[in-house]
C-alpha angles and dihedrals in degrees: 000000000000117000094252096050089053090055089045086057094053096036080059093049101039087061094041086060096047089052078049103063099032088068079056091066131093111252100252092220089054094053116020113105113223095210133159115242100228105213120188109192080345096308117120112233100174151349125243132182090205118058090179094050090057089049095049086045091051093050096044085051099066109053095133089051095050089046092050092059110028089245120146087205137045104193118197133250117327078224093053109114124173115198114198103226130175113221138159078220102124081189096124124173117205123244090244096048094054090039089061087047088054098045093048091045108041146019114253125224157231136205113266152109137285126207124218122200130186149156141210072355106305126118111244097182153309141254131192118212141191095223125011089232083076091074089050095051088037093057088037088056101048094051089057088056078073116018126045112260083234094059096037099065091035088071095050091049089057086235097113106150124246120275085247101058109030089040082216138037140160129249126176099021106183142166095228083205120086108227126204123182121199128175110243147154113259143194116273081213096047111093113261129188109231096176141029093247104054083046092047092047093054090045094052101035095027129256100285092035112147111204111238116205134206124190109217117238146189114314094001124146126186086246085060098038083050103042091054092042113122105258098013135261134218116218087254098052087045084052091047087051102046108036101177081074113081092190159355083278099051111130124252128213113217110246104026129121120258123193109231098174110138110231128250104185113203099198141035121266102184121169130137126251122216109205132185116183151132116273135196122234108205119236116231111234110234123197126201136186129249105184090182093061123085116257091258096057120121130159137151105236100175113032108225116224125199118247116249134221154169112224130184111195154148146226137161121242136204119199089336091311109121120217114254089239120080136182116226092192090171148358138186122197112227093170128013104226114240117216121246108248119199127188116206138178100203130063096232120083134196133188111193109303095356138074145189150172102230128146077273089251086141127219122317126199106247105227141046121259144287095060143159124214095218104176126014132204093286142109110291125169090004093302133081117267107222108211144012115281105221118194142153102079098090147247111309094011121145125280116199132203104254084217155009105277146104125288098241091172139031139163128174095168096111125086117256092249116049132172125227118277099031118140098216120127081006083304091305098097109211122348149144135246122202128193110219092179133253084066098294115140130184118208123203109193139189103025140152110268094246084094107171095220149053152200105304106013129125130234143188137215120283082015106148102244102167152329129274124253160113109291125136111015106343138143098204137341124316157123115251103203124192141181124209142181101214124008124308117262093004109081093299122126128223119237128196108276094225096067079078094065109040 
């Protein structure tokens, strides 16, 4: 037999063979299990032959959940991954051995949204929520802890009254956040809004707030119950957080239930208020000698009268906190204000509870006019605000010593501008502290550092002692004035400004 008749005769058996054995083997489409691969934070914790049934058991499962939160649907695990295999493995588990994997492992979940808030481009939190109009009623109802639902949409519609006829009225209303919504599964144990009050309640208070209540009694007012709160309110903050009250006057029944929470807003409500209002100038009180009348004589011998004007101004506020800074735009005298003149016979002078021995020159008002008062000695942010913020008269504008007396403080290490929060100057800036006698001290906070006096020297009332401005913890322009017995910071404690001027 020739070579190639030899190979021709292999070649033939070799493939005989081949065709041999592949009948050997098991058909693939008899045999083969067609099985879905069950992964858990990609670990694989079971096989199933089933995917749907899985899915159904899933859903039946979690009737409780599907009843707490009004869903026609409970989903798994957003790590929950099933991987179609093929495998000759018979090694089945069955649905109800991997759900019980899956139950004891991870959270299931429901169809929802999650907001996002941030701020200068950093995140500040997150909510989950049931439907995304929850956000919408939720904001509405925050800005109507501020701002009345009348004005409110007012504004929106673009119909906002004139200055002159509303007295006041709202321009460049913002929520200083940015806000994004995306639809998302989330976790039946995270916590998830399902309606705008509970939403509006966390976004005013703060997520962990717990309400405190106050039952009204007998002679209360909401200047008392907010006085005596722990920590302190201030009659805004009581308003914010009682709604159904329009003011400080607003009438209290005894027995009901007020909310004294102090409020913790989350995000940002900024918006300006145009005001146009009468406002008060203080009289300065002037005392003169008279050396023929006894030590013991005292009588008011020109009545002093508060000036009177008409001021348009305006300010930004944030979550009913005004800025420090104000613009008096324009203002129209309607009384010049006469200056209180006393005669006395004695040295020693004395204004209601305090008292002094002065040159008997009397108590001066310690900025130029126009001004705002923007913040007065109250509680204010769940602590007590020492002194009386002025504004209005400008950056740079003069600051005058209230009375005759010696600089016992003074720091001008703090730059002109400052932000709010910041330490410097005790968070005061610079300032000035004057010594008026008979322990009664006069503090002038938050000043440029030109400041006109120092240590030891001796003013007198209306001197020039510094400029107004920003400096230490401040949000805008403005004087702090405060009043101590004793020195600052040193045992002394701070009394409401305005006692120096009744």
């Amino acid at each position: 037999m020739k070579i190639k008749d030899i190979v021709i005769v292999v070649i033939i058996c070799i493939c005989m063979l081949g065709i041999y054995f592949l009948d050997l083997k098991p058909n693939t489409k008899d045999n083969v299990n067609n099985i879905y691969n069950v992964y858990l934070n990609g670990k694989i914790i079971g096989k199933i032959n089933d995917k749907q049934a899985l899915y159904t058991l899933i859903d039946e499962k979690q009737s409780l959940i599907k009843e707490k939160f009004n869903v026609k649907n409970v989903y798994p695990p957003k790590s929950l991954q099933i991987v179609e295999n093929y495998s000759y493995d018979n090694q089945i588990n069955s649905i109800d051995e991997v759900y019980n994997v899956i139950e004891k492992e991870q959270d299931f979940t429901i169809p929802g949204y999650e907001v996002t808030f941030s701020l200068d481009g950093k995140e500040k939190f997150k909510v989950n929520l049931l439907d995304k109009n929850i956000l919408d009623d939720a904001i509405k109802a925050f800005i109507y802890a501020f701002i009345d639902e009348e004005d409110f949409n007012d504004y929106m519609a673009g119909t906002v009254e004139p200055l002159e006829d509303a007295k006041i009225n709202y321009s460049n209303l913002d929520i200083l956040e940015n806000i994004t919504i995306r639809e998302k599964y989330i976790s039946v144990n995270d916590k998830i809004y399902e309606n705008s009050e509970e939403l509006a309640q966390s976004l005013l208070f703060g997520f962990d707030y717990k309400e405190s209540n106050y039952t009204v009694k007998e002679g209360d007012t909401i200047e008392s119950i907010s006085e005596n709160t722990e920590p302190p309110l201030n009659v805004q903050e009581f308003l914010v957080a009682n709604p159904k009250f329009t003011s400080k006057d607003s009438l209290l029944t005894v027995g009901d239930t007020v909310n004294i929470t102090l409020i913790n807003p989350q995000i940002s409500l900024s918006y300006t208020i145009n005001e146009m209002k009468e406002v008060e100038e203080q009289f300065d009180k002037k005392v003169v000698r008279d050396n023929t009348k006894p030590s013991d004589f005292y009588e008011i011998t020109t009545l002093g009268v508060t000036g009177l004007s008409i001021q348009k101004s305006r300010y930004n506020v944030v979550n009913g906190e005004p800025n420090s800074q104000v613009d008096i735009y324009e203002r129209t005298e309607i009384r010049k204000k006469v200056d209180q003149v006393t005669t006395r016979g004695a040295k020693s002078v004395s204004y209601g509870n305090l008292t002094f021995d002065g040159s008997g020159t009397g108590w001066s008002w310690p900025t130029g006019v126009p001004y705002m008062i923007t913040s007065e000695f109250a509680p204010r942010w769940g602590k007590y605000h020492n002194g009386m913020d002025i504004s209005g008269t400008g950056f740079g504008s003069n600051i005058y010593a209230a009375g005759d007396g010696v600089v016992v403080a003074v720091n001008t290490g703090c730059p002109d501008k400052g932000y709010y929060g910041n330490k410097c100057g005790n968070t005061w800036g610079n300032y000035a502290i004057i010594n008026h006698g008979d322990n009664i001290y006069t503090l002038y906070a938050h000043m440029r550092q030109n400041i006109e006096v120092k240590v030891g020297q001796t003013v007198s009332k209306k001197q020039v002692i510094g400029h107004m401005g920003s400096s230490g913890s401040s949000t805008g322009t403005h004087l702090h004035f405060g009043l101590s017995i004793g020195m600052p910071l040193q045992g002394g404690t701070f009394k409401n400004p305005r006692e120096l001027f009744k």
